[in-house]
N, C-alpha and C positions, 0 to 999 in steps of 0.2 A: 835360680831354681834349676835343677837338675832331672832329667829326665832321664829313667833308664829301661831298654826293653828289651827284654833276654827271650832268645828265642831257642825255642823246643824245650820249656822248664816248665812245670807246676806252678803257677802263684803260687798258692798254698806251700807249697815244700819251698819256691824261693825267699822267700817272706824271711824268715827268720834267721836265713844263715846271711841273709845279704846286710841287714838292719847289724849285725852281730861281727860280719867281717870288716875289721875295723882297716886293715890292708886294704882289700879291694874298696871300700869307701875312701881311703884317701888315694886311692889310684883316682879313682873319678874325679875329687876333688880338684887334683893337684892339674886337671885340663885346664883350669883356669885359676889364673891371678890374683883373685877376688876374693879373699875371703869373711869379706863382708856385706858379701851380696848375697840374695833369698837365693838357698838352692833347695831343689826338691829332688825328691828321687822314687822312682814306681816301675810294677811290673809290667807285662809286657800287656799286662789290661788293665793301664793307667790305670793302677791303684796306690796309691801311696804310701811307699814305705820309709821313707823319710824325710826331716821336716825341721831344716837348722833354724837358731832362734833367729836369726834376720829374716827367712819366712815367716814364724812368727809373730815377730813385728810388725809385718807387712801386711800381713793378712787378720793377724785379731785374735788366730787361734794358736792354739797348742800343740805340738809333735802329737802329743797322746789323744785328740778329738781328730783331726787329720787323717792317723793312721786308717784304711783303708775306705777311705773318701775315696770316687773318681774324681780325676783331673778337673772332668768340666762342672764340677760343683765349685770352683775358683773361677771360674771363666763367667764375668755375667754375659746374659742371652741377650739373643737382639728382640727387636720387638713389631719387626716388620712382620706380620700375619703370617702368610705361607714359605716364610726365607729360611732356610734349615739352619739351627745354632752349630755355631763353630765349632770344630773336632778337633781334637787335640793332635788329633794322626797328619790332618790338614796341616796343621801349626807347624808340625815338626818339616812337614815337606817343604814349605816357604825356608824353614831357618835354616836347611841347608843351604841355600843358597847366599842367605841375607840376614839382617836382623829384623826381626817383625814386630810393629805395635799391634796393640792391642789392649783389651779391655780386661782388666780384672776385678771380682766383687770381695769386697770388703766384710770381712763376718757382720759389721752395722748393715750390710746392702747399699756402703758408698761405694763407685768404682772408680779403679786405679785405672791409670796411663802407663802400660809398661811395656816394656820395650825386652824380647825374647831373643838369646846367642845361644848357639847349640852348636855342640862339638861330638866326636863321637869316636868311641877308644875300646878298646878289647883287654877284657879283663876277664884271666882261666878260660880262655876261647871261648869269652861269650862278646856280641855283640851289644856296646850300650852307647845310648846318648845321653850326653849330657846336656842339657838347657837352664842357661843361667838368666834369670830377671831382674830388671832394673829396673825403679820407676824413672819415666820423662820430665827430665824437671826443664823448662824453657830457660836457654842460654841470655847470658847478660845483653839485654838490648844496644844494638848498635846504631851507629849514629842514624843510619835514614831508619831506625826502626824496622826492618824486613824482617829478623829470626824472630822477634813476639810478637809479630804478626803470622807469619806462617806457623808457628808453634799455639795459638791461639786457634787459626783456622785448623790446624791437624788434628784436634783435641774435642773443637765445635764438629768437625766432620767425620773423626771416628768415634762419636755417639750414636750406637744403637736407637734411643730416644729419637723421637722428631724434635726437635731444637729449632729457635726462631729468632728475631728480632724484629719488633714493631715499634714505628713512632705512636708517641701518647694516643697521635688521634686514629690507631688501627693501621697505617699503612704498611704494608711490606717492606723492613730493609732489608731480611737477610734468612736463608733455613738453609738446615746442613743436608749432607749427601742423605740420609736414610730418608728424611721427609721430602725431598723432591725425587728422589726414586721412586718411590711407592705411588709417588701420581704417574710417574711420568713424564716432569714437565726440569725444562733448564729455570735458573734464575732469575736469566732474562725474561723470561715467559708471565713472570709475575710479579718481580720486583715494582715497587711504587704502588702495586695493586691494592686496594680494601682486602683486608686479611678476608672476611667473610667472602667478599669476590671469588676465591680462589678454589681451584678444583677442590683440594681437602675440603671444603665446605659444602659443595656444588649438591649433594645429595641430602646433604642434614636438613631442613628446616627448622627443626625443632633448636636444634644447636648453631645453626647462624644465629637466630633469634635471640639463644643465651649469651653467642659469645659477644654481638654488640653491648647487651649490659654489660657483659663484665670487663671491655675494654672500655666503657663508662667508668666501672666501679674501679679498675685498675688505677685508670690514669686520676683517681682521686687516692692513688696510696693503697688500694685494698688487694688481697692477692684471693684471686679468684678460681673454681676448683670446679668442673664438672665433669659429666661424661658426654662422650658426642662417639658420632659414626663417621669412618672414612671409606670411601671408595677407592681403590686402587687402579693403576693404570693398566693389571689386569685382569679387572672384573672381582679379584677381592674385596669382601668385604671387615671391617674389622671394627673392635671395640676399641677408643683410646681413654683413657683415665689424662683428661686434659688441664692443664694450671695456666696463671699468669699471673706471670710475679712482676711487680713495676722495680724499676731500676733508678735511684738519684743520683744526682751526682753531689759534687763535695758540699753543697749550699743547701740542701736539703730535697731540691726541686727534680719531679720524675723526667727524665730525658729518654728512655727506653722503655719497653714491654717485653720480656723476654716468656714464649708461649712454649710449652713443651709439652709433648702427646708420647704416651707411654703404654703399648698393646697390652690391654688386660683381655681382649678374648679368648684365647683359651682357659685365662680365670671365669670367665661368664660363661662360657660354655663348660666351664666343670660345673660351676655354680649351677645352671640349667639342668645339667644331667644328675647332681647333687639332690636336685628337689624335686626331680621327676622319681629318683631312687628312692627318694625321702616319702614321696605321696605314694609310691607302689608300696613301700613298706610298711606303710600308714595302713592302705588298707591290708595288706599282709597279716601285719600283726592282731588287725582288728578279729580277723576274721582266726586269726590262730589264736589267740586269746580266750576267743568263744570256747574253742577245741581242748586248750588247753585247760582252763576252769574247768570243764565239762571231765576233762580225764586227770585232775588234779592227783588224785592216788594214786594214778598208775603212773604218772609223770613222777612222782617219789621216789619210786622205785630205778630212775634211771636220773639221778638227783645231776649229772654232770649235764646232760645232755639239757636239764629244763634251767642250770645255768649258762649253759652257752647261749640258749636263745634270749632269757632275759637279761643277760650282760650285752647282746649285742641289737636290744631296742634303740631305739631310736627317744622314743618315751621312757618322762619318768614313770619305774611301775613301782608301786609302797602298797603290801598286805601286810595288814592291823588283824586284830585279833580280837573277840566276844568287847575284849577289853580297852579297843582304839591302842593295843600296842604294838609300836612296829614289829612284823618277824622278817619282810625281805624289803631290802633298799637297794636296788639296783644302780649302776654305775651312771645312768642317764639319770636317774635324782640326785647322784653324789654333785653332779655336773651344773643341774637346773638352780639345786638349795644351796650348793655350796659346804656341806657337808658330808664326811667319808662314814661310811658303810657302820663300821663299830662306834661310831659314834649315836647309829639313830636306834640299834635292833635294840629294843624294850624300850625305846621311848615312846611319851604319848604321839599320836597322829597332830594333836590341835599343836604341836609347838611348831607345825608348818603352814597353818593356818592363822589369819589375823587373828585378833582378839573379837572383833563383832562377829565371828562367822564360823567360831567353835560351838557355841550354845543350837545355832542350825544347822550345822556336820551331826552331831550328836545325833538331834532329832531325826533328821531324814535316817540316819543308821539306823536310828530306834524304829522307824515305820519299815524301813527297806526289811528288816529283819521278821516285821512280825509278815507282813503281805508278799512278801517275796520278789516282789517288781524289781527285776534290775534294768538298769540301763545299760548296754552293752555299745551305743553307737556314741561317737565325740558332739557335742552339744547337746546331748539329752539331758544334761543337769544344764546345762547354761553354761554362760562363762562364770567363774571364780579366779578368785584371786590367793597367794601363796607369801610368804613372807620366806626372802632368802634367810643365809646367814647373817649378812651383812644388816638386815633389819628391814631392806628395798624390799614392796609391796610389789607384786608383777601379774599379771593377766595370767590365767590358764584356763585350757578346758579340760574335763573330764568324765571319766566313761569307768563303773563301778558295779562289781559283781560279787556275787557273794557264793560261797559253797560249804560243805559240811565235811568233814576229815575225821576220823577217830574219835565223832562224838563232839567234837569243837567244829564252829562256825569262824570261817574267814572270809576276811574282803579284802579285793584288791581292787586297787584304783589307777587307772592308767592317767598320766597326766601328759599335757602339750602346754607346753609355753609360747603365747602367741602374740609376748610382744613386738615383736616384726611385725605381724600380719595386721595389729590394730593399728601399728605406725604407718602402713600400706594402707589399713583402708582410710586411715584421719588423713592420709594423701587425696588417697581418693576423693573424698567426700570434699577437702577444701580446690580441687582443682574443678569438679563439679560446678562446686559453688562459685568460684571466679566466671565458669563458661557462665553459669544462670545470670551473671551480672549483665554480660556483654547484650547490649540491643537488637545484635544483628542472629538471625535464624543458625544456630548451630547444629548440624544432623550429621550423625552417624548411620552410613547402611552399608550393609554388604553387596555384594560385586552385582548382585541380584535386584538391588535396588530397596532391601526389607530393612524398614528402619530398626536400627540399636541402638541412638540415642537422640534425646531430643531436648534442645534446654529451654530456657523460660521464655528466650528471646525468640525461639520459633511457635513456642504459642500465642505472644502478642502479634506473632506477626499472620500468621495463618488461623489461627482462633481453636484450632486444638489443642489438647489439653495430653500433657504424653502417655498417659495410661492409654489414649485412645488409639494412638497410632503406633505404640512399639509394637514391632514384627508383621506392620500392614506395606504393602508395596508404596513408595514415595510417588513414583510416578501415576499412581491412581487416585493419591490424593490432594496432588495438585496439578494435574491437567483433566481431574473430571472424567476419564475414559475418553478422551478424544484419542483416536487413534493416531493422528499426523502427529498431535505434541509428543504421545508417548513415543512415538518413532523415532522424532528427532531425539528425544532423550535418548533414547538408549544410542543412537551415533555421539551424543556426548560422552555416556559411560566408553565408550568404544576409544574418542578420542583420549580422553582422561586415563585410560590402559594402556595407551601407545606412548603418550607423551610423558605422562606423569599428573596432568594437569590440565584443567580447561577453564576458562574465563571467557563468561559474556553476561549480557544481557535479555531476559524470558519473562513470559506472561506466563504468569502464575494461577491460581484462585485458591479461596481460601472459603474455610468450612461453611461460610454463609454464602459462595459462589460470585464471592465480591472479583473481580479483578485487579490483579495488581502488576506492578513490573519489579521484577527484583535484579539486581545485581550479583551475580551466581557464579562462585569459586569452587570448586572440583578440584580436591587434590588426591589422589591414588596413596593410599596405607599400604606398605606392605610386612611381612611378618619377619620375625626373626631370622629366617633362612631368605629375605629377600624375594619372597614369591607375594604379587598381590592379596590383600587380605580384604579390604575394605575399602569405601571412599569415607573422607571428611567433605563435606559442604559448607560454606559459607554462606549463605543468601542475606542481603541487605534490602528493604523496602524502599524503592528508590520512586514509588510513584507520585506523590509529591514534590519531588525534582523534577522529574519527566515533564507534569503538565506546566509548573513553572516557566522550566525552558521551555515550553511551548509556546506559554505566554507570553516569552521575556522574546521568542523570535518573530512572534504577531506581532509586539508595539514596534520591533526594528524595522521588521519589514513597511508598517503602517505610515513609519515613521518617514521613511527615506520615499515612500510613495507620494508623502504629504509635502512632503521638500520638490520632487516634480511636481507635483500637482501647484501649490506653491506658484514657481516659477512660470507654470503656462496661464494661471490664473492671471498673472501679471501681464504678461503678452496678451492677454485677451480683453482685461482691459483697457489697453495702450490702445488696441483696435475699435473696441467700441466708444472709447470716449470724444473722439472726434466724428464720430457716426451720430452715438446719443444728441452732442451741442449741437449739428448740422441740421437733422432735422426739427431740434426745439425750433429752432432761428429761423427754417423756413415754413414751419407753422405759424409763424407770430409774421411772417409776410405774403403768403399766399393764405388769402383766407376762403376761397369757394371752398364751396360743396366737397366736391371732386379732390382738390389737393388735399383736403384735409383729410378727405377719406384716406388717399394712399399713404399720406405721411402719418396717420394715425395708426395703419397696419406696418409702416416700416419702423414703429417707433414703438410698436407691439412688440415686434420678433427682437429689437435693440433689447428690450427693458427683459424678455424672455430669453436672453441673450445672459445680461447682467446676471439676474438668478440663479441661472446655472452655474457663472463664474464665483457668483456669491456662496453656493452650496459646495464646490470646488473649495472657496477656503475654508468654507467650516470644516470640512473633512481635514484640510491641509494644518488649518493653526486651531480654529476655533474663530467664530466673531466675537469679538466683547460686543452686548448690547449691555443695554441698561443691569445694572446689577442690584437687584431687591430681596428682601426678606421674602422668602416666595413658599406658601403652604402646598405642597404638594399632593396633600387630598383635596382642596379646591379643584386643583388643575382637572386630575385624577375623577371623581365625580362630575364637572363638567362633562368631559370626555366621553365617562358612562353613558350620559344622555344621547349625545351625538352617535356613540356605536348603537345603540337604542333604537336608534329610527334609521343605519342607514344600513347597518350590518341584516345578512340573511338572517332568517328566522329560527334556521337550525342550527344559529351558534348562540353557546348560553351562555348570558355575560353574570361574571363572581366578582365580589372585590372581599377581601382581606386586610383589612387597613386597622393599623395600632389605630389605640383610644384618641393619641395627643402626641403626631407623629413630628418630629422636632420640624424648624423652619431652614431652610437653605437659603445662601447667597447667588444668584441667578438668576438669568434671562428668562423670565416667565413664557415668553414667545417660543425662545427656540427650547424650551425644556415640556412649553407642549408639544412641539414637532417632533421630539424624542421620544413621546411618548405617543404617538399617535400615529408614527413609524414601524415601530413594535406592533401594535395591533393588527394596523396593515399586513404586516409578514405574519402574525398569528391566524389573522383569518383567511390569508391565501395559502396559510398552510394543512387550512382544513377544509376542503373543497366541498365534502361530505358533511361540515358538521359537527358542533364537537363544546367542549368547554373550555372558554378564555376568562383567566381571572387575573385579577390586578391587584397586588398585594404592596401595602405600605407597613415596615416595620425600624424602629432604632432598634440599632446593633453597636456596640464595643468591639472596635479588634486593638486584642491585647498583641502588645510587640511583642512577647515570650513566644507567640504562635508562628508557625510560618506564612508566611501572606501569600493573600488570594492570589493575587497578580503582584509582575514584578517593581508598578509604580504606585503600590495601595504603601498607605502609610498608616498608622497605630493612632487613634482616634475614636474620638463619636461619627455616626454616619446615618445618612438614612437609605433605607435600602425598599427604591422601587423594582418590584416584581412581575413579570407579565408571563404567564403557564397558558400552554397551549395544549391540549391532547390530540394534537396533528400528525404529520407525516412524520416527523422530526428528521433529522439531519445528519448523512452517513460522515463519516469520520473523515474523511476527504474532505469534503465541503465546507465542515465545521471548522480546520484550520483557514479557509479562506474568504467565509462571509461576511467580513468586513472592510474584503480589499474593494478600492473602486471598478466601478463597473462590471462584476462580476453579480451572474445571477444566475439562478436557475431556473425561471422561470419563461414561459415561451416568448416570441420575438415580439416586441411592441408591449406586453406586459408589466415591462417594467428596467429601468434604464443602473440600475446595480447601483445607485449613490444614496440607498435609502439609506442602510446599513453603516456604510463608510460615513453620514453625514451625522447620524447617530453616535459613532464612537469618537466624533471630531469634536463636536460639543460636548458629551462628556468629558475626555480627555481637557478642555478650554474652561468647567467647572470644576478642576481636578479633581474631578472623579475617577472610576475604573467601570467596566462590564464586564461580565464574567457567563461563561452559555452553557448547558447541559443539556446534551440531547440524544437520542440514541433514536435510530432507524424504527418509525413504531410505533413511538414510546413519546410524541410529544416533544417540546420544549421548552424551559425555561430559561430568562433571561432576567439578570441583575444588576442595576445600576444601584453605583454606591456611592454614594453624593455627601462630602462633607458636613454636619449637623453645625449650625449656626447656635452661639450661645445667647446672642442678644439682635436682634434686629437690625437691621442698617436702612439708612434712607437714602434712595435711590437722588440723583445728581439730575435734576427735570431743568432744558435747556428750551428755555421758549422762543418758537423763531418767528417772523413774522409772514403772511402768508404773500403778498406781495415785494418780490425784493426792490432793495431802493435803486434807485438811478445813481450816477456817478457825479461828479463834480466837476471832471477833471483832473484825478487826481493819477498818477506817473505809476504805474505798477509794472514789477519786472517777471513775463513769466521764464521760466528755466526747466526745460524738458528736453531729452535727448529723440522724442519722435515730433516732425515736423508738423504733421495732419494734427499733432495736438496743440502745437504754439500756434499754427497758423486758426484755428479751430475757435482757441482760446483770445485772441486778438480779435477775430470778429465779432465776437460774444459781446468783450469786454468793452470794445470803441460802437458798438453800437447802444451799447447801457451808461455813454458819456465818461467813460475812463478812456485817457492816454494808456500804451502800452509799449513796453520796451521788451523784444525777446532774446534768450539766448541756448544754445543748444547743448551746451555743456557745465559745469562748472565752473572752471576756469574763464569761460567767456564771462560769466554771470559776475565773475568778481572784478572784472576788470572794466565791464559796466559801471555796479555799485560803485568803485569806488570812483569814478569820474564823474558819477552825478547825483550821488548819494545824498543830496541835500537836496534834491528835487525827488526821487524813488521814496513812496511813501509805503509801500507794500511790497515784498516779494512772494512769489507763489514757485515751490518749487518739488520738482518729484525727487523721491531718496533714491532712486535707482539709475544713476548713470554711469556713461564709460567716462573717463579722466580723473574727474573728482566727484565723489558721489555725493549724495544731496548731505549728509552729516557732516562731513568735511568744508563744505559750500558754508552749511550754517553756520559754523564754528567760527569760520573765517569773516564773515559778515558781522558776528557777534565781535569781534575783535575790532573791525573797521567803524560799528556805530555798534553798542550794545542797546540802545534801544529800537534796531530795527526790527518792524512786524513782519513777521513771516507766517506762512501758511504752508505747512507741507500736506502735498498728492502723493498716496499711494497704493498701489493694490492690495500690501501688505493688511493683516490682520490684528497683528501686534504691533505697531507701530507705537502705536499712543502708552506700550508698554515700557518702551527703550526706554533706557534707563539714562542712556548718552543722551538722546534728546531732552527729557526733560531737564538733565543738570542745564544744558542748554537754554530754558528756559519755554520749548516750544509747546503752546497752549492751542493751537490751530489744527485740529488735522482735516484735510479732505479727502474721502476716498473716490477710489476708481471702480467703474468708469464715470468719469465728470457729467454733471446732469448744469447747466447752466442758471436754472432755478438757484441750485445746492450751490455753484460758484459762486453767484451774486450775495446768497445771505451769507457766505462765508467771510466774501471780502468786507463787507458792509459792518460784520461785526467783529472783525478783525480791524479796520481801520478806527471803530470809533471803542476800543479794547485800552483802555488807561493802566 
């Protein structure tokens, strides 16, 4: 290409003699060697006046389309937002010195790689250059490969385009110089990173969210095409027409994602300005149209001027005649139908009309004409539909007026074609419809807080309905006018403006003043020039989680409280069970008056001792007692009686109880003390008075449902109820009325293990409780007690009431606290049994097996240091498997273990030992077959 710029000349006048001096054209030529290389030639305001055929070739075009083309209509533009497109004046200043690559556009809009040589020679003392082009073709690769690599990266990095590489699964390998200028950022800065990571995305939401599909949809083969927003490193904004093409290699399989972003805003920003020109002219014309109908004859008269305006509608406009025949068809219907001018004037109107919708064209002309009503605005007829040339059926509106001329009647019809806008709105409406699917609270308000949208998922969740709440303030209608919530809101709107975004967690209410908590996401809209517009909201109804986890942190904590409690019950009866056996023993040897008195009060506070450690493990495991088909309206109606006579007068006892309330598996004993417990706290919660009812109902909870608490299972149940219209219970409290020892009530009133022994034995019938109450307002409380399908019968262990004497017979006890073997020894040699003791397990085996043909019982506790009592038995079981054993233990579940019984153990004693309860243990453990 040849470049030539003559200075102090006319274009105009140089033009013709230079194209023509076939002399000075080979002057210029003959600078270079080449003549078969694209040369070009222009004046000194790059315009081009010459254009050999190897340009030609190169470019797509003609010498004769060319001619008076500027330079940089060959040059493609770059695409970085605000970076000024390359000047050819620029170009030439480089070549002096060098040869320069660069980008050139192909008449298809592919671009060249070419490479710019400029020489510069004086021809009839004018000053010209010459600039000769080459395409870059990459040199034959050499052994380590370096020239098709750098000729690859030269090619990747003097793209305009943002250009990329990505592995299948999104990661960054590789973006050339335009796309990492434009952030700001080096290579290093982001290479390995999630493409979506990456600054270029840092601002879109909308379009990280598309481009993870489409690096889904990519790396299944598909090549994927949207538009996204980039932010600049600095402070530009820009629109990119974004793709992603997948790459395979020779087997067929993708191994790359090649992502490339291409500046279309200043196309969007014509486009914008395009449609704002478009709707000013809209109503322009609307409003000139009126004027012009109106002065139709005098508009005749000046017949150029009233086609200038209607040649340069925007609408198509078509006036028909008495007789629906065309007389004017404007260039914007040649445009919309598809048909030129002389093709329509005397034709009918209906041949642009379907076939259903000429017989009612007709008609309305025939009324419009007798009553005179025109429409003058767009939509006053409705929408209609036009039939092109092609035969395609297409939406329009229109706006139709009629006037009087020289004794003839005319109508003209402005028309809009607005299949865009029905494509826009069927957008609309399905993008709508997706938000109405989503469950969680979708709202739109402006910066002000005044809702613009609202979708289905915020009326299920708040109980309005959207007609009720578009353009009402958000903050009023769910914090109720409290002024602290509305406050904090608005320091969220505030944060949500600074940052972009807010996320937390709020108490909500909702149109029946229910309280809820939601999960609440605040993302900042802002508008096309980047200035805030609006917020998006997400709120999620998370209160059904909340009280869950609330629950789910009660049983842990209840749990690991019960795991101490547990262990000190254990220690407690280590201590009392050599107190309990000492003083049976010296009751059955001191028999006055006097001894018996003291040892009867110290054997008192033992046994009151016991009970406490006993209500300790209910709380801690549960006791098994006896387990029976147990009706709990019996219980329940007993009960009644007893509150009947002992409760004050001004509490009024209700019951509530199903017809044929199912039967339960359980302790009839302690499943009264559950409920007898309850009443207790009901009627110390009404100190004044009030109503306590007792309510028996079967219930189903379906698994589909979320559960009540976190150890309810899907089931039949029955569900005992106890409602109080008391003081009820502040929200503090409520999370801890079931720990032990905790209470509210004054000193001596009450020792806090009602509560705890209540949810211990539930918990030991696998049941669940569940409490609602509010400061006020009362309380209720529900146990939920598995329903039995059929009956069971309780396991009756008949003892006798004097225990036997001994024989003689060698029994080994094995306890790790001394005050109980030694305890145990005097017990057992005073009721005529021999006794062998040992304080560990290990000792206990090493016993066994030395006299194990004399040891006709062992009695032993599971809890010791060395070898604990399950290990002991195992071992025992191994050295004689028919030996009788008896295990002592504090434990609650004992007789549940699962290790013990594969073991065979049928015995248990608990603690603390009462030597009555030893004696019938051994007795029916020795004579046990």
């Amino acid at each position: 290409m040849v470049i030539c710029s003559m200075k102090k000349s006319d274009p105009h006048s140089a033009a013709i003699p230079l194209l023509n001096n076939a002399e000075a054209l080979k002057t210029i030529l003959s600078t270079f060697n080449a003549p078969h290389e694209a040369v070009l030639i222009a004046d000194e305001h790059e315009r081009i006046l010459h254009f050999n055929p190897a340009a030609e070739k190169m470019f797509g075009l003609t010498a004769t389309q060319t001619l008076g083309l500027k330079l940089n209509q060959l040059i493609a533009p770059q695409t970085n937002g605000k970076r000024a497109k390359t000047k050819v004046s620029g170009l030439l200043e480089l070549a002096r010195a060098q040869s320069v690559p660069f980008l050139g556009r192909h008449s298809t809009g592919k671009h060249l790689l070419l490479e710019a040589f400029l020489k510069q020679t004086e021809t009839e003392g004018k000053t010209m250059y010459a600039l000769m082009l080459r395409r870059l073709i990459a040199p034959a690769k050499t052994a380590d490969g370096n020239s098709t690599v750098e000729m690859r990266a030269t090619i990747f990095n003097a793209a305009y385009e943002f250009l990329g590489l990505l592995q299948p699964d999104g990661a960054l390998l590789d973006a050339n110089s335009a796309a990492l200028d434009f952030v700001g950022v080096t290579l290093a800065d982001v290479k390995g990173r999630p493409f979506g990571e990456t600054p270029w995305w840092a601002h879109d939401e909308v379009g990280r969210a598309q481009l993870q599909a489409g690096i889904a949809a990519a790396a299944r083969g598909e090549f994927v095409r949207f538009e996204a927003r980039h932010h600049g490193a600095l402070g530009d904004e820009i629109t990119v027409d974004f793709s992603l093409k997948p790459v395979r290699d020779r087997h067929g399989a993708i191994i790359l994602l090649v992502p490339e972003g291409r500046d279309i805003t200043e196309r969007k920003q014509h486009e914008a300005a395009l449609q704002h020109a478009y709707d000013e002219l809209e109503r322009k014309v609307q409003e000139r149209t009126a004027a012009l109908l109106q002065a139709q004859i005098a508009l005749q008269a000046n017949e150029a001027r009233f086609a200038c305006i209607i040649n340069s509608a925007m609408d198509a406009i078509i006036s028909v005649d008495e007789h629906q025949k065309i007389v004017l068809f404007n260039p914007a219907a040649e445009k919309m139908f598809g048909y030129q001018n002389g093709e329509m004037i005397g034709q009918p109107l209906e041949r642009l009309l379907p076939a259903g919708l000429s017989a009612a064209h007709a008609e309305h002309i025939r009324r419009f004409s007798k009553t005179g009503e025109t429409a003058r605005a767009m939509e006053a007829l409705g929408a209609v539909s036009g039939v092109r040339q092609t035969g395609e059926e297409f939406p329009i509106e229109a706006a139709i007026s009629q006037m009087e001329t020289g004794g003839r009647k005319l109508y003209t019809v402005i028309l809009r074609d607005i299949t865009h806008r029905r494509e826009a709105e069927k957008q609309l409406r399905e993008q709508a419809a997706l938000l109405n699917q989503a469950r969680e609270a979708i709202i739109s308000s402006d910066l002000k807080g005044h809702i613009q949208f609202w979708n289905h998922g915020a009326e299920q969740v708040y109980g309005w309905m959207a007609e009720e709440v578009i353009g009402r303030n958000l903050r009023d209608l769910v914090h109720r006018n409290q002024p602290p919530a509305i406050s904090a809101e608005s320091e969220r709107a505030k944060a949500a403006l600074a940052t972009g975004e807010w996320h937390g967690e709020l108490r909500h209410f909702t149109k029946t003043a229910r309280e809820i908590t939601v999960d609440c996401h605040i993302s900042l809209v802002r508008d096309d020039k980047g200035q805030p517009a609006s917020f998006l909201i997400i709120n999620s109804d998370i209160t059904e989680q909340k009280q869950l986890e609330a629950q789910l942190l009660r049983a842990q904590r209840m749990e690991s409280i019960g795991t101490l409690a547990g262990g000190i019950a254990h220690d407690l009866n280590n201590i009392l069970s050599p107190l309990s056996m000492g003083l049976q023993m010296m009751q059955m040897k001191y028999t006055d008056e006097y001894a018996q008195k003291m040892l009867g009060m110290m054997s008192a506070n033992v046994q009151r001792g016991a009970e406490m450690v006993k209500q300790i493990l209910q709380f801690a495991r549960g006791i098994s007692g006896e387990r029976i088909s147990v009706q709990l309206k019996h219980i329940a109606k007993d009960l009644l009686k007893l509150l009947a006579e002992t409760f004050p007068k001004s509490i009024t006892l209700k019951q509530k109880f199903a017809e044929n309330p199912a039967l339960v598996l359980g302790d009839a004993t302690q499943l009264h003390q559950v409920l007898l417990n309850l009443c207790i706290n009901a009627r110390d919660a009404m100190p004044n008075g009030g109503t306590l009812t007792i309510g028996l109902e079967n219930i189903y909870l379906n698994p589909t449902y979320p559960p009540l608490a976190p150890d309810a299972k899907p089931g039949p149940y029955v569900v005992l109820s106890i409602t109080d219209t008391g003081e009820g219970i502040t929200p503090e409290n409520l999370a801890r009325i079931f720990d032990p020892f905790f209470t509210t009530k004054d000193a001596g009133k009450g020792t806090g293990l009602g509560l705890s022994t209540v949810f211990g034995i539930v918990r030991a019938h696998d049941g669940f409780i569940t409490v609602a109450s509010e400061p006020g307002r009362g309380a209720q409380f529900k146990v939920y007690l598995p329903a039995l399908a059929t009956p069971s019968v309780p396991l009756n262990v008949n003892r006798q009431h004097t225990p036997p004497a001994g024989q003689g017979e060698l029994i080994l006890v094995v306890d790790d606290e001394s005050a109980i073997r030694e305890m145990s020894r005097a017990a057992l040699e005073a009721w005529g049994y021999r006794v062998l003791t040992a304080e560990n397990g290990a000792a206990a085996v090493a016993l066994y097996a030395q006299r194990q043909d004399e040891v006709q019982l062992v009695i032993t506790d599971l809890q010791m240091p060395k070898l604990g009592g399950t290990t002991l038995i195992s071992l025992l079981r191994q050295i004689n498997p028919q030996s009788r054993i008896i295990c002592c233990t504090g434990s609650a579940d004992a007789e549940q273990n699962d290790e013990l019984a594969r073991l065979g153990i049928r015995h248990f004693l608990p603690k603390p030992l009462n030597v009555e309860a030893l004696l019938h243990a051994i007795a029916q453990a020795l004579h046990d077959t």
